[in-house]
VOPAGU-2260 file (C-alpha; in pm, 1 decimal, decimal comma):
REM VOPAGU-2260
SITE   aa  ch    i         X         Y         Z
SITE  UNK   A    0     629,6     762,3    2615,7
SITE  UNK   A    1     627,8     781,4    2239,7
SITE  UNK   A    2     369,3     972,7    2023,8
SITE  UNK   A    3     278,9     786,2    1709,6
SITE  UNK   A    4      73,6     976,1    1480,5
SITE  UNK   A    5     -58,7     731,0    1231,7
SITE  UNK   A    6    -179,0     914,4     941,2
SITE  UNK   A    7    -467,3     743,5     702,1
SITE  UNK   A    8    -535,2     473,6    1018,7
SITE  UNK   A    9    -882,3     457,5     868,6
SITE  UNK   A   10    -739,6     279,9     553,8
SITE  UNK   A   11    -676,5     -72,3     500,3
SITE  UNK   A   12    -290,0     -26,9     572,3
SITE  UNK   A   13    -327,3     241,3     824,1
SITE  UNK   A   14    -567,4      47,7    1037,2
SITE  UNK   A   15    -345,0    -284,1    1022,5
SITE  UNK   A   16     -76,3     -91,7    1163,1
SITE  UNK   A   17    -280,3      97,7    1424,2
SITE  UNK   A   18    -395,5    -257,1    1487,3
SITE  UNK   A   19     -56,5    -402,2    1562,5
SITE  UNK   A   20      44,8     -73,7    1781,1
SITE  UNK   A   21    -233,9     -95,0    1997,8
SITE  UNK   A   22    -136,7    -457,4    2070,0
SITE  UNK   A   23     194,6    -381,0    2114,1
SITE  UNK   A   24      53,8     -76,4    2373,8
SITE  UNK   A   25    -148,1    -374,2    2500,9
SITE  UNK   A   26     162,5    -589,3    2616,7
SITE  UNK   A   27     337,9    -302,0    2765,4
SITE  UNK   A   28     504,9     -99,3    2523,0
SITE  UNK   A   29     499,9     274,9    2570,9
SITE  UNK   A   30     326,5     419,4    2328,2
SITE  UNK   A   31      43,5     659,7    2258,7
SITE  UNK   A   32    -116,1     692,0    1938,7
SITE  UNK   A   33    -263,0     971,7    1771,1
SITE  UNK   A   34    -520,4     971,9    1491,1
SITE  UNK   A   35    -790,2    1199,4    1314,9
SITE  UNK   A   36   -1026,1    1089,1    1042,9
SITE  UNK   A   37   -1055,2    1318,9     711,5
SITE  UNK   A   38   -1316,5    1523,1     896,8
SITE  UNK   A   39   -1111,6    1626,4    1174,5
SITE  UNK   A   40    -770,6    1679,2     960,5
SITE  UNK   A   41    -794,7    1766,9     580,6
SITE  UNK   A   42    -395,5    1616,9     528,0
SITE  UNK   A   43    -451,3    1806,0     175,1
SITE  UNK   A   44    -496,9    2150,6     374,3
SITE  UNK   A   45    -139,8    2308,9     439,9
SITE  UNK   A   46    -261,5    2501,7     721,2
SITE  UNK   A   47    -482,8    2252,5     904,7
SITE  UNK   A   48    -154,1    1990,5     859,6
SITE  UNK   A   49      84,8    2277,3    1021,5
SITE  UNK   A   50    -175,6    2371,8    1345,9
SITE  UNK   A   51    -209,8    1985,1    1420,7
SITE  UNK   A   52     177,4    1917,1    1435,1
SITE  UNK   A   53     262,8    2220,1    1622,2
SITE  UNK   A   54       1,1    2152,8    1874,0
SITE  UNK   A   55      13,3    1757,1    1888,3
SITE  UNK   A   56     416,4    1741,7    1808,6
SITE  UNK   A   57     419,2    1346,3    1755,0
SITE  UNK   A   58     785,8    1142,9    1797,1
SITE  UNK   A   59     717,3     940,0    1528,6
SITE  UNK   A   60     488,3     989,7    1216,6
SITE  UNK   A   61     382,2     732,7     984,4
SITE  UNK   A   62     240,5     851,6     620,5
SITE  UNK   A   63     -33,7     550,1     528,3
SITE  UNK   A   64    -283,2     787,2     393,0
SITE  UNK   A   65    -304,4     837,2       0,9
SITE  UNK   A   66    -558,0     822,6    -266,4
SITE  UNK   A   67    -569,7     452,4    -364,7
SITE  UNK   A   68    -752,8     260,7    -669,8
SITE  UNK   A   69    -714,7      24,7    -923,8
SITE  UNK   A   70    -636,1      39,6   -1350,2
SITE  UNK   A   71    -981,9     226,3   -1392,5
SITE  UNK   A   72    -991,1     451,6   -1111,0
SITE  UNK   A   73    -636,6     550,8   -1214,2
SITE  UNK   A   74    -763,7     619,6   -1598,2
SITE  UNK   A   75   -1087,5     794,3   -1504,9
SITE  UNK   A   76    -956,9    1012,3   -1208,1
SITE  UNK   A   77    -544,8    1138,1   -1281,3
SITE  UNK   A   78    -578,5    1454,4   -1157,1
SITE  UNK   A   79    -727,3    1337,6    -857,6
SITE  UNK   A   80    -434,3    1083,5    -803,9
SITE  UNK   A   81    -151,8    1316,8    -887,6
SITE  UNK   A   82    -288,3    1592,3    -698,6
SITE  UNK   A   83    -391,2    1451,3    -376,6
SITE  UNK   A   84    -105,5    1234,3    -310,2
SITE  UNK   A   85     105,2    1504,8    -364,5
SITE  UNK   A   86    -101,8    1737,8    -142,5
SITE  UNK   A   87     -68,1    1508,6     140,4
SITE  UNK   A   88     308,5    1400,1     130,4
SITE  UNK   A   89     431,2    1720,3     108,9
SITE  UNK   A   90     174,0    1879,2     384,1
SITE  UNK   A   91     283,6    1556,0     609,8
SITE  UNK   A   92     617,8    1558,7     572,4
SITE  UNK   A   93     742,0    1917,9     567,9
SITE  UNK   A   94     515,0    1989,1     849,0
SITE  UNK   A   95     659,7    1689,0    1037,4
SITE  UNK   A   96     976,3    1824,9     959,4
SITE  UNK   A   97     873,7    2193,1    1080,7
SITE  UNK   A   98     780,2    2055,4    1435,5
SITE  UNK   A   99    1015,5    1863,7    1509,8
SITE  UNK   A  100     941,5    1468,0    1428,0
SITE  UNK   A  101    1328,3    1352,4    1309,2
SITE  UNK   A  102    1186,0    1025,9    1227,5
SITE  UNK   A  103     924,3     917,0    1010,8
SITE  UNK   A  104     778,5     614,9     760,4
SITE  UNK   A  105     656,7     662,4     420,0
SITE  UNK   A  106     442,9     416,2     252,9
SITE  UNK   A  107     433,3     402,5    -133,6
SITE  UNK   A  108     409,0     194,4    -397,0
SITE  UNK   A  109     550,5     -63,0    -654,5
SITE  UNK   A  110     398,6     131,7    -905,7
SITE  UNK   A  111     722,1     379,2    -877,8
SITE  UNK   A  112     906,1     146,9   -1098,2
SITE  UNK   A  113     916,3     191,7   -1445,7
SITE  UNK   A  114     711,0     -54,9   -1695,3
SITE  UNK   A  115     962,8    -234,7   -1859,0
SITE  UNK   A  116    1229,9    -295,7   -1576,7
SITE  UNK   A  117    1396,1    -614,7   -1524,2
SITE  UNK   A  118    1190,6    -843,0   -1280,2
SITE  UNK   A  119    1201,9    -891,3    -966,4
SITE  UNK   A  120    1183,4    -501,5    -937,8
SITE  UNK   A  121    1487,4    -393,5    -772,7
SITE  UNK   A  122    1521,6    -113,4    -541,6
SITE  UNK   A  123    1788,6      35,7    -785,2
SITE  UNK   A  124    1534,5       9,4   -1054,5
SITE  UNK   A  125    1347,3     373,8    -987,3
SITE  UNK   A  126    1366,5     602,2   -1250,2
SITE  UNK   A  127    1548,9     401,8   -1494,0
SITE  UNK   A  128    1260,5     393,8   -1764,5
SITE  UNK   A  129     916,8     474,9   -1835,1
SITE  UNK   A  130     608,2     449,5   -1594,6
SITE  UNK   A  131     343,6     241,7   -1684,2
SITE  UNK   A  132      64,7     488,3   -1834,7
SITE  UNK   A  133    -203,7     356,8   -1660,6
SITE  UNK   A  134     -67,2     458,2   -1291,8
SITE  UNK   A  135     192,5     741,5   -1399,8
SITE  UNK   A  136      27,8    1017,7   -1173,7
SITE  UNK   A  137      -3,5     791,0    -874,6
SITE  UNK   A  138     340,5     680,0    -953,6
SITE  UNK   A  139     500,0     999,4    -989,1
SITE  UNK   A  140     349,0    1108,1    -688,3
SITE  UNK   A  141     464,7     861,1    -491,6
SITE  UNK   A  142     812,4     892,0    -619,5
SITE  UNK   A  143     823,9    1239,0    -471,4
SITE  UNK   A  144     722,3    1134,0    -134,8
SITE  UNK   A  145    1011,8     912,1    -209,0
SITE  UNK   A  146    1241,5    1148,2    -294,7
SITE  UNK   A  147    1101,0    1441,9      -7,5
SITE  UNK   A  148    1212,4    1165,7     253,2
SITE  UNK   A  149    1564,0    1155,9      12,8
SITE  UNK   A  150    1619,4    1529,1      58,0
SITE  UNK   A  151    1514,6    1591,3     401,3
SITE  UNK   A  152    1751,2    1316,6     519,1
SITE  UNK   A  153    2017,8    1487,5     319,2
SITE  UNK   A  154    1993,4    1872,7     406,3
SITE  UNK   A  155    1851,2    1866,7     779,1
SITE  UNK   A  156    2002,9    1443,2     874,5
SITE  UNK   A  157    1604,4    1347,7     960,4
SITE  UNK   A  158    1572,9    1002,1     980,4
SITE  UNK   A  159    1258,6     936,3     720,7
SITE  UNK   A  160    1223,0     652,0     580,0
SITE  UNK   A  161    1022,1     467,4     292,8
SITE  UNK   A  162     850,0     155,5     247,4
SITE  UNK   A  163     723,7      32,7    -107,1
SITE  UNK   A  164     477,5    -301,3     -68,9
SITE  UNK   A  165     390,2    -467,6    -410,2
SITE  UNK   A  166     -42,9    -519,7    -430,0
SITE  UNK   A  167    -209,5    -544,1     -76,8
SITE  UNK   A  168    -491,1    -696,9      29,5
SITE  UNK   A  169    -713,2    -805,9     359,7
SITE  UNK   A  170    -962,3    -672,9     600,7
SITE  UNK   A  171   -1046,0    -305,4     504,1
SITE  UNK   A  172   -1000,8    -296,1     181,7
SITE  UNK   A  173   -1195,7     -93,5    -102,1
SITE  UNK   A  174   -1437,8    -334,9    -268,6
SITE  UNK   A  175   -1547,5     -95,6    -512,4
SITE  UNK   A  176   -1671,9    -243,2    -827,7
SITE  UNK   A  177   -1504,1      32,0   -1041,8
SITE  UNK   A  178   -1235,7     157,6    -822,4
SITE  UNK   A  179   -1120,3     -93,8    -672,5
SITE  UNK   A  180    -801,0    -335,5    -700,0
SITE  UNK   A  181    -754,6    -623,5    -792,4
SITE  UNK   A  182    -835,1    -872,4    -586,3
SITE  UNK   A  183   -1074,5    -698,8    -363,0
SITE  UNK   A  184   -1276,4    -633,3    -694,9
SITE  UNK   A  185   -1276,3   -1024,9    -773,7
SITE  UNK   A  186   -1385,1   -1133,9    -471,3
SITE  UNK   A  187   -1714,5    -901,8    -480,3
SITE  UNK   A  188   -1751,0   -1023,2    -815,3
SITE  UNK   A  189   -1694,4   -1386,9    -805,3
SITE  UNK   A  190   -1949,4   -1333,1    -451,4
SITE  UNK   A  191   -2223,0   -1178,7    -603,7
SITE  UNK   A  192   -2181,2   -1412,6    -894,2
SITE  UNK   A  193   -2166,0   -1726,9    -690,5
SITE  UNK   A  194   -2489,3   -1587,4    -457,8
SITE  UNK   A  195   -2695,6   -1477,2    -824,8
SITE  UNK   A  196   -2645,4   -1816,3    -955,5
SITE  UNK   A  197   -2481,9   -1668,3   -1310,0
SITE  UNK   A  198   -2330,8   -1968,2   -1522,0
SITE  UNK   A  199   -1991,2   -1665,9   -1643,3
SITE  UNK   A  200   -1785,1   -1426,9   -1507,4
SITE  UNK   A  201   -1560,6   -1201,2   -1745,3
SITE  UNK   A  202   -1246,8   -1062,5   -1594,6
SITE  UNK   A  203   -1012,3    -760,2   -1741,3
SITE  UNK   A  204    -756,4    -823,1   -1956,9
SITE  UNK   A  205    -596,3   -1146,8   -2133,1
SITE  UNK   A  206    -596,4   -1320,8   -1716,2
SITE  UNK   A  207    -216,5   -1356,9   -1805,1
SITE  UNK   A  208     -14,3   -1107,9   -1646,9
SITE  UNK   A  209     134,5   -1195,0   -1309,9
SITE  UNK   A  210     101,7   -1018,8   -1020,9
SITE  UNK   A  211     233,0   -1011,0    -658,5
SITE  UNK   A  212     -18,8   -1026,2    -334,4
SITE  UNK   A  213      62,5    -908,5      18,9
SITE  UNK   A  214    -164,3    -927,6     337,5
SITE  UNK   A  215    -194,0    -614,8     480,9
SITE  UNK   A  216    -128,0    -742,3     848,9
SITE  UNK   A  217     253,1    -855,1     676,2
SITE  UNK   A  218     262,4    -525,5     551,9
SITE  UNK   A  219     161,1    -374,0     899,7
SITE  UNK   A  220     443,0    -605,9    1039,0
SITE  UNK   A  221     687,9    -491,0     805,3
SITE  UNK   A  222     623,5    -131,5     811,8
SITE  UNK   A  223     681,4    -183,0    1256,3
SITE  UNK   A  224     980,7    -379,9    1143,6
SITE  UNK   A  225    1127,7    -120,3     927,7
SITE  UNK   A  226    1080,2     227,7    1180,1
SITE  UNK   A  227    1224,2      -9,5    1436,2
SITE  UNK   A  228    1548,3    -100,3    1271,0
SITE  UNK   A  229    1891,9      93,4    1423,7
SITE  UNK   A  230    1989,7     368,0    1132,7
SITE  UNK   A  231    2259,3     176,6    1077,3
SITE  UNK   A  232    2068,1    -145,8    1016,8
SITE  UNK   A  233    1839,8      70,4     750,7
SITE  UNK   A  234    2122,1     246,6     586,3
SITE  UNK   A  235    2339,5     -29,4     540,7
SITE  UNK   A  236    2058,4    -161,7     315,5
SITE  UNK   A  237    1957,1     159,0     137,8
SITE  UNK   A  238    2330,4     273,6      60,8
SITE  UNK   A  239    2345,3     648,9     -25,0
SITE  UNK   A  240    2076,2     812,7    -228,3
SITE  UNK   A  241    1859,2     478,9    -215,0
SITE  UNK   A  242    1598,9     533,4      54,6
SITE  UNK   A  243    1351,2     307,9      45,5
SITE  UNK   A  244    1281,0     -76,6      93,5
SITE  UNK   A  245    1063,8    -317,8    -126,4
SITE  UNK   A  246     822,1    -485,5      55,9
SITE  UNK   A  247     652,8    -802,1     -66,7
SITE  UNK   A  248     580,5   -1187,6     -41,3
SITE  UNK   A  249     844,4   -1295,7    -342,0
SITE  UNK   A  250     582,8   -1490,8    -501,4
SITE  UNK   A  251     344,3   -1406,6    -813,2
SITE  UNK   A  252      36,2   -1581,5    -953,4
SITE  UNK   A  253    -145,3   -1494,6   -1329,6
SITE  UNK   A  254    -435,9   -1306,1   -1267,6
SITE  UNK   A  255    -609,9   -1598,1   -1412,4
SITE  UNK   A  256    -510,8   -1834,6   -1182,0
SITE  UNK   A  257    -573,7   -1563,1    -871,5
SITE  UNK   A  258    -947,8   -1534,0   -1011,4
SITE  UNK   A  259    -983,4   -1943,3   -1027,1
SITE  UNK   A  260    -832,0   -1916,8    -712,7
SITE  UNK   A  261   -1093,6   -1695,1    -566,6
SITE  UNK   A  262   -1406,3   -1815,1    -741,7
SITE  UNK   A  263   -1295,9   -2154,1    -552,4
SITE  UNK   A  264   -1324,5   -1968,1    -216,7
SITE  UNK   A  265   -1621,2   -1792,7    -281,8
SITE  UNK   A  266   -1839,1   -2137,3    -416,3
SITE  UNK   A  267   -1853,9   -2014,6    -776,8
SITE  UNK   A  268   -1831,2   -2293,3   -1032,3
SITE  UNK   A  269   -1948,0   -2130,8   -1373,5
SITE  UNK   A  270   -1749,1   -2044,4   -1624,9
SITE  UNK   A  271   -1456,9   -1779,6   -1591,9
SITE  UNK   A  272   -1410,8   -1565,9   -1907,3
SITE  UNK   A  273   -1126,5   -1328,2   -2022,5
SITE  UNK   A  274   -1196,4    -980,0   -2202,6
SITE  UNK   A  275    -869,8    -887,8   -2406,5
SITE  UNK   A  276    -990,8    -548,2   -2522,6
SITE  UNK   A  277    -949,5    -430,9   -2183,6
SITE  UNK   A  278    -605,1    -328,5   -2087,6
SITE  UNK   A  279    -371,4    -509,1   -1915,5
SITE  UNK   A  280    -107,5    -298,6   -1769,6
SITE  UNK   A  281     188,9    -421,9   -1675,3
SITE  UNK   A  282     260,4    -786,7   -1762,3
SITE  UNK   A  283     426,4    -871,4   -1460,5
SITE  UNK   A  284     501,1    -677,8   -1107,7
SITE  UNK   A  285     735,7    -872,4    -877,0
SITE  UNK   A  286     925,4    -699,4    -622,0
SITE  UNK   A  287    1303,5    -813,7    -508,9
SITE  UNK   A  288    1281,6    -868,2    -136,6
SITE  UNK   A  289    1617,9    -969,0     -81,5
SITE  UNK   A  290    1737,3    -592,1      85,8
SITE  UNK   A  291    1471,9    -634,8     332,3
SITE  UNK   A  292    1496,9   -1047,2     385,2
SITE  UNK   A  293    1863,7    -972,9     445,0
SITE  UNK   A  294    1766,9    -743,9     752,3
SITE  UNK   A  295    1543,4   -1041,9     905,2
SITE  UNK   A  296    1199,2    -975,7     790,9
SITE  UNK   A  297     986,3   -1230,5     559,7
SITE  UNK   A  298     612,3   -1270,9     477,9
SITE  UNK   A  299     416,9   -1511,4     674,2
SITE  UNK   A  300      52,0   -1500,1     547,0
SITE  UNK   A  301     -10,0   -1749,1     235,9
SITE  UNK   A  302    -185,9   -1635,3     -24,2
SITE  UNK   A  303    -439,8   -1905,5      -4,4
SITE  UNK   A  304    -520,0   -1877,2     354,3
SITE  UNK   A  305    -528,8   -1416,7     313,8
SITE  UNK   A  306    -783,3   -1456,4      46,3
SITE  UNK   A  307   -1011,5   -1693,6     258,1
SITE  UNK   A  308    -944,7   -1463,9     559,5
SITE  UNK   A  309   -1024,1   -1186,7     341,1
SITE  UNK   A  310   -1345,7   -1346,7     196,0
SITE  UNK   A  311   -1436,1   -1345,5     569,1
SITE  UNK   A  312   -1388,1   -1073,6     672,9
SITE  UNK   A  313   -1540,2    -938,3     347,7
SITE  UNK   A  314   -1894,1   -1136,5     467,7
SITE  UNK   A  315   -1891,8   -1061,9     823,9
SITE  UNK   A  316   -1876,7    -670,1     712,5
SITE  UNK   A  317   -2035,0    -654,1     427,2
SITE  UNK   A  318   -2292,1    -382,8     532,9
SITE  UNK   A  319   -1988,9    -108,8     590,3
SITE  UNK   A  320   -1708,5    -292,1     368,8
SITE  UNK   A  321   -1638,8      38,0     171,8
SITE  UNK   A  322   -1782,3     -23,7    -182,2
């Protein structure tokens, strides 16, 4: 019997992958899985992180918790972002380490790759060049978890491994109207817009940068996909001193077009409007799949058919959709 501790499995991408481990549980596979919400385990409290993995002592761990937002919550809140993530990698993973767990799954972000970096993003890419300022503390973070997997694996031969998706999005997700990404944020908007009858909806930035979209239940398949491989399998793809995998759908879409996109779904038909004093960021995100696509795994979801899903989802839960 395996014990999978699934750290953050109240998040969008921790509770797609609890999701797809409790139907794997359901069709036989031994498996138990362990979870606590941020009231029963504090991951940024040292001590609280070392008494649960010495008494629970999981097999496997896998790291989906982080603090999470979008270009304003990153501006408004960097100390938060820097100091949090940081908190909980190194709490997770050292105490992992300390009880015992030899292998374990990071998820990051494809915010670790510098601003200016050839597209697709390559996995050779990381720390080549400058972070985009609006994410640097989220990104730096998340580089370190990167590189505590890195140095584990080198001094004590652990098997932890990392996963970097490109922007996710599905059931779950934060529809903040501040804090929130991307797409999450324009389907509240376009909604409200589309139920309030207003004849204009402004969107951030020029609406031309492109930007990559992946369902988080293709993420949650990927992540399974990735723990799973033989070490061989996963090394042959990271090489020496490159360990992590990209994960994304290989496709992009200007943020323009995604908004049209979801106004369409959500029955808006005024106007859409740009607002170029707003910033940006970075003019286009697209991750290089190919390392992971050569190991067998591709996305499945469409982007068309996620958002409507999402929309669903979105309306059926709107009273506790976290906002």
């Amino acid at each position: 019997m395996k014990r999978i501790f699934v750290a953050g499995h109240r998040g969008m991408v921790g509770g797609a992958i609890l999701r797809k481990l409790e139907a794997a549980q359901a069709a036989g596979e031994e498996i138990e899985m362990i979870t606590r919400s941020r009231t029963e385990l504090d991951l940024s409290d040292q001590q609280a992180v070392r008494d649960f993995m010495q008494t629970e002592r999981p097999d496997i761990v896998i790291l989906a918790a982080a603090k999470v937002g979008g270009i304003y919550a990153n501006n408004t809140y960097p100390a938060d972002f820097i100091y949090e993530n940081l908190m909980i990698e190194c709490n997770v993973i050292h105490q992992a380490f300390a009880a015992g767990v030899t292998r374990l799954l990071q998820l990051g972000s494809s915010c670790i790759y510098p601003r200016a970096v050839a597209q697709p993003m390559r996995e050779d890419a990381l720390l080549t060049g400058v972070l985009e300022p609006t994410n640097e503390p989220y990104a730096i973070a998340k580089i370190a978890g990167i590189k505590l997997c890195e140095s584990y694996n080198r001094q004590h031969g652990t098997d932890y491994r990392s996963v970097m998706p490109t922007n996710l999005y599905g059931p779950g997700d934060n529809f903040h109207p501040e804090n929130s990404h991307v797409l999450p944020a324009l389907i509240r908007r376009f909604h409200e817009a589309a139920q309030s009858g207003v004849e204009s909806v402004t969107i951030w930035g020029s609406g031309q940068p492109r930007r990559e979209f992946l369902h988080v239940d293709d993420m949650a398949d990927a992540s399974l996909f990735v723990l799973n491989l033989a070490k061989d399998e996963y090394e042959a793809q990271t090489q020496p001193m490159l360990s992590h995998l990209n994960v994304g759908s290989g496709t992009d879409i200007p943020i323009l077009e995604l908004a049209e996109m979801v106004a369409d779904v959500t029955g808006f038909t005024g106007q859409i409007m740009t607002d170029p004093s707003k910033p940006d960021g970075a003019m286009r995100k697209l991750m290089d799949v190919s390392r992971l696509a050569a190991l067998g795994w591709r996305a499945k979801i469409d982007l068309r058919a996620g958002v409507e899903n999402t929309y669903q989802w979105y309306l059926s839960n709107h009273a506790e959709a976290r906002q």
